[in-house]
C-alpha positions in Angstrom: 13.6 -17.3 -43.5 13.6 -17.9 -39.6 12.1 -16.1 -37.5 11.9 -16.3 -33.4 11.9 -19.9 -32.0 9.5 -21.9 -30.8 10.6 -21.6 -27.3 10.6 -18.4 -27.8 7.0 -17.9 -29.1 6.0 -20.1 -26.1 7.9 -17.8 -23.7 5.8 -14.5 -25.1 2.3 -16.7 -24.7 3.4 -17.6 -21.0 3.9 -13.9 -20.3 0.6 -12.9 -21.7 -1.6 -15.4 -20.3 0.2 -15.0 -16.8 -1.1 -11.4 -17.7 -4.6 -11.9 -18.5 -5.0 -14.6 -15.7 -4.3 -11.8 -13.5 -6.9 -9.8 -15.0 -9.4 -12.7 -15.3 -9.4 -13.1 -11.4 -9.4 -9.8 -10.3 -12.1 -9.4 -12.4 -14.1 -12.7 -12.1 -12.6 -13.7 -8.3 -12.3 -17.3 -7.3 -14.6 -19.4 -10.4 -13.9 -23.2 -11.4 -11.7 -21.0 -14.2 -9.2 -19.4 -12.5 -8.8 -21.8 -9.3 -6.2 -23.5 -10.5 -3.9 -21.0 -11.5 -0.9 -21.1 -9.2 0.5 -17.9 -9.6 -2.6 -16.4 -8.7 -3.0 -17.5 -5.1 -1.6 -14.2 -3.4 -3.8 -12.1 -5.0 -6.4 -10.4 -3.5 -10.0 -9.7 -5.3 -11.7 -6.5 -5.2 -15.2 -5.6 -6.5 -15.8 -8.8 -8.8 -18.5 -9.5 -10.9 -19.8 -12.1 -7.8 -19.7 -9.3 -5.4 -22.0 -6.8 -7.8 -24.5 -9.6 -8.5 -25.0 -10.1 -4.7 -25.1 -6.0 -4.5 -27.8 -6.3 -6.8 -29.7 -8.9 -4.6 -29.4 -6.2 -1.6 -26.5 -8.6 0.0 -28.6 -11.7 0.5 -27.2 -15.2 0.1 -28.2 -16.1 -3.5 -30.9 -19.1 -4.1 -30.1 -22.1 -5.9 -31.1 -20.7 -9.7 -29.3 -17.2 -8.8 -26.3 -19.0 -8.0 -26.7 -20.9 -11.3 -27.6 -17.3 -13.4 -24.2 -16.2 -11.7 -22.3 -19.3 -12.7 -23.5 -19.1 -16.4 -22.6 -15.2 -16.2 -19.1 -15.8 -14.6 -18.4 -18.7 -17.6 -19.4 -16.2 -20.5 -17.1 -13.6 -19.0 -14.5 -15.8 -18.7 -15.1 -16.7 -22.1 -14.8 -13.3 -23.6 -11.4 -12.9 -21.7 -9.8 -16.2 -22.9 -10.8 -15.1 -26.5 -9.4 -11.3 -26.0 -6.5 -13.3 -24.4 -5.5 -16.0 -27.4 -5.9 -13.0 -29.9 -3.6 -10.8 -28.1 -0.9 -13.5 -28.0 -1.5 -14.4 -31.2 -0.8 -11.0 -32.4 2.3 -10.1 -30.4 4.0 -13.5 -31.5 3.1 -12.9 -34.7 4.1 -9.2 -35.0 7.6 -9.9 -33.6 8.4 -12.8 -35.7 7.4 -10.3 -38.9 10.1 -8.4 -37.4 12.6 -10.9 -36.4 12.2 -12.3 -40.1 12.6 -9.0 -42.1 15.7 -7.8 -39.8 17.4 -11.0 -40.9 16.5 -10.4 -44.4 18.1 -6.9 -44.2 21.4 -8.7 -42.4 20.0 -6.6 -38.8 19.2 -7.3 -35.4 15.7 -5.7 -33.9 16.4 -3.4 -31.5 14.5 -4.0 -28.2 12.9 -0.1 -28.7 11.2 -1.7 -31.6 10.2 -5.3 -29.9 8.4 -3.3 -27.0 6.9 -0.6 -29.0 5.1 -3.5 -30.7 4.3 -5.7 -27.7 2.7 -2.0 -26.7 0.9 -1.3 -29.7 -0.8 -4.6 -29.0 -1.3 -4.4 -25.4 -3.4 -0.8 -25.9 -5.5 -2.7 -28.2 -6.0 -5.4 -25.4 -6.7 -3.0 -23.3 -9.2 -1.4 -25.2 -10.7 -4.7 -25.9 -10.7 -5.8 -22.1 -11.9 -2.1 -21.1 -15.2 -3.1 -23.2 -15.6 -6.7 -21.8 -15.6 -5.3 -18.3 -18.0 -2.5 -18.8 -20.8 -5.3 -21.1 -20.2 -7.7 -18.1 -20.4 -5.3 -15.0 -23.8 -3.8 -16.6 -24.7 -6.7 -17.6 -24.1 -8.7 -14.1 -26.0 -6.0 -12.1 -29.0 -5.9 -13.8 -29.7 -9.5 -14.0 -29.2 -9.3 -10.2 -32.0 -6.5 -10.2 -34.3 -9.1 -12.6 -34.1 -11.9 -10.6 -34.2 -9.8 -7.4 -37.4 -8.2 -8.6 -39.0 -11.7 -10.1 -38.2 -13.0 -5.9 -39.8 -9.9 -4.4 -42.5 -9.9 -6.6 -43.4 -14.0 -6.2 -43.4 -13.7 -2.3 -46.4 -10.9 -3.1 -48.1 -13.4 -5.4 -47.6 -10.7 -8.7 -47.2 -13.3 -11.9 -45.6 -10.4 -14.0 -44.2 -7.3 -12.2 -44.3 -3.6 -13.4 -40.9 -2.5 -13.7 -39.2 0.5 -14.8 -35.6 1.8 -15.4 -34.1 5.0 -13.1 -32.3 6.9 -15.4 -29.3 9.2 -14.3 -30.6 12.9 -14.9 -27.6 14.6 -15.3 -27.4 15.3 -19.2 -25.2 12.2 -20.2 -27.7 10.3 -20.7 -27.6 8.6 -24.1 -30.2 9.0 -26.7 -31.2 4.9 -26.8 -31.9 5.3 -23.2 -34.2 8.2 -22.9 -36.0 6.9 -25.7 -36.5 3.6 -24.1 -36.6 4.2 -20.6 -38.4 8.0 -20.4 -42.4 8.7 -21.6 -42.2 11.4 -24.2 -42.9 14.3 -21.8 -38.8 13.6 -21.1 -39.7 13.7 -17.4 -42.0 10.3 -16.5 -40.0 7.1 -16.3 -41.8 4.1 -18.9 -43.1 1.3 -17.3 -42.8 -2.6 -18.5 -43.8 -5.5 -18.0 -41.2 -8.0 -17.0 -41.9 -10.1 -19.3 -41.8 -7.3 -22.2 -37.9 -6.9 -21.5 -35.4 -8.6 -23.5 -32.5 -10.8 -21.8 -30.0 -10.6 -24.6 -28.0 -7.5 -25.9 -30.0 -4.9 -26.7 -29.4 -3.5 -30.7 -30.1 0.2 -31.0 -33.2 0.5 -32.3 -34.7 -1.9 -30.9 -38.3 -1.2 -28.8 -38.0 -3.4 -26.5 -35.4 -2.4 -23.5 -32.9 -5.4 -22.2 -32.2 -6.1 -18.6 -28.8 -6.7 -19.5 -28.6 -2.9 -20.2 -29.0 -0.9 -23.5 -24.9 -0.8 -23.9 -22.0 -1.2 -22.1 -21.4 1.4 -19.0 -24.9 1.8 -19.2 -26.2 3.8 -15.9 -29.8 2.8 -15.6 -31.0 0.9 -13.1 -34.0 -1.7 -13.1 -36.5 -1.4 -10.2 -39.9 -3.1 -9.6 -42.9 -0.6 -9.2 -45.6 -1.9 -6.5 -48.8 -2.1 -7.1 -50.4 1.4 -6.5 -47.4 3.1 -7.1 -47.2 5.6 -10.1 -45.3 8.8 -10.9 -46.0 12.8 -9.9 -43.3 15.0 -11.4 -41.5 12.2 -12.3 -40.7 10.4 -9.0 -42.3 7.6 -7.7 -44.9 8.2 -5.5 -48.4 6.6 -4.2 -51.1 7.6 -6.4 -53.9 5.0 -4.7 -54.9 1.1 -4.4 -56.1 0.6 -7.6 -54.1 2.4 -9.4 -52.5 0.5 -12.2 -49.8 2.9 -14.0 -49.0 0.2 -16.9 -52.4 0.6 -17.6 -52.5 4.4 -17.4 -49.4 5.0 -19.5 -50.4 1.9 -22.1 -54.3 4.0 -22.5 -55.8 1.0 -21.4 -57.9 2.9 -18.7 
């Protein structure tokens, strides 16, 4: 049994990846990707992922490897919204063709009530799904700006392996994975690192060590470098003395 034609399957993808394009550029801005999309010209881009990586550099023009980190970061977004994109159109072809076919096997027409509550079914699951890439990507985007930011700072002042710690948002949303990785167990004290103790993947609950990417999507916490001599009174950062090594002091190594 026949279902909707080819031209008309073609005519559904169209509209969705004229939707998603949309999406991709507001979200990504102006990338090798999205360039040469034609019916994207007039549109203007707001806060992209480019514009919170430089944020996270405190607004300075980006170095040859940060503008390569962003690069690789814009891609895998992209990525994520092409494969969001082809399952989306997938599944509204698909789902109105399952309806096309059965109405004719019944000796009925589908009503357009029907064809949209589908095509809306489908686009709340999109939604969902592009609602989850954006928050993974924004968190993730930011605090690899931090990283890099931090590993810059800290080469200019000759330190091979920066303390860093995360500032966590102290209003009671906090989740538990956070506070567990990011707080000493007094619950007041931020947890120092060593940069080169944090991982740069995804970070899987449970997991001891924390991720510059962000412990989950929407995450809050920020990464920051702690100078040398700097520690913590009351649980804010303060100056505690030149020698003064609060890795050390929190670690029981002095």
């Amino acid at each position: 049994m026949y279902g909707i034609s080819s031209s008309g399957k073609d005519a559904i993808s169209n509209h969705i990846d004229k939707m998603f394009d949309t999406l991709s550029f507001k979200f990504l801005g102006r990338t090798s990707k999205t360039q040469n999309k034609p019916h994207l010209l007039d549109i203007v881009a707001g806060m992209t992922l480019a514009h919170i990586f430089v944020q996270a550099l405190k607004n300075r023009e980006p170095n040859h490897f940060e503008r390569d980190a962003l690069k690789s970061i814009l891609s895998s977004s992209f990525g994520y919204i092409e494969s969001l994109k082809h399952k989306t159109s997938s599944n509204v072809v698909e789902s109105i063709d399952a309806l096309v076919k059965e109405a004719k096997v019944r000796g009925q027409y589908v009503s357009k009530e029907k064809v949209e509550e589908v095509i809306s079914q489908e686009l709340e699951k999109a939604k969902s799904g592009m609602k989850l890439i954006a928050e993974a990507e924004t968190t993730k985007t930011r605090n690899i700006g931090h990283t890099m930011e931090i590993a810059s700072s800290a080469k200019s002042a000759g330190i091979e392996d920066p303390t860093v710690f995360f500032v966590i948002v102290r209003d009671g949303k906090a989740c538990k994975e956070c506070v567990r990785l990011h707080m000493m167990s007094d619950g007041n004290t931020p947890k120092v690192y060593r940069m080169s103790e944090l991982s740069m993947g995804y970070h899987k609950r449970g997991e001891n060590s924390p991720s510059a990417c962000g412990e989950h999507p929407h995450c809050r916490c920020s990464l920051t470098q702690l100078p040398p001599g700097w520690g913590f009174k009351g649980g804010f950062v303060s100056y505690i003395g030149p020698n003064h090594d609060e890795y050390a002091k929190q670690r029981g190594l002095v």
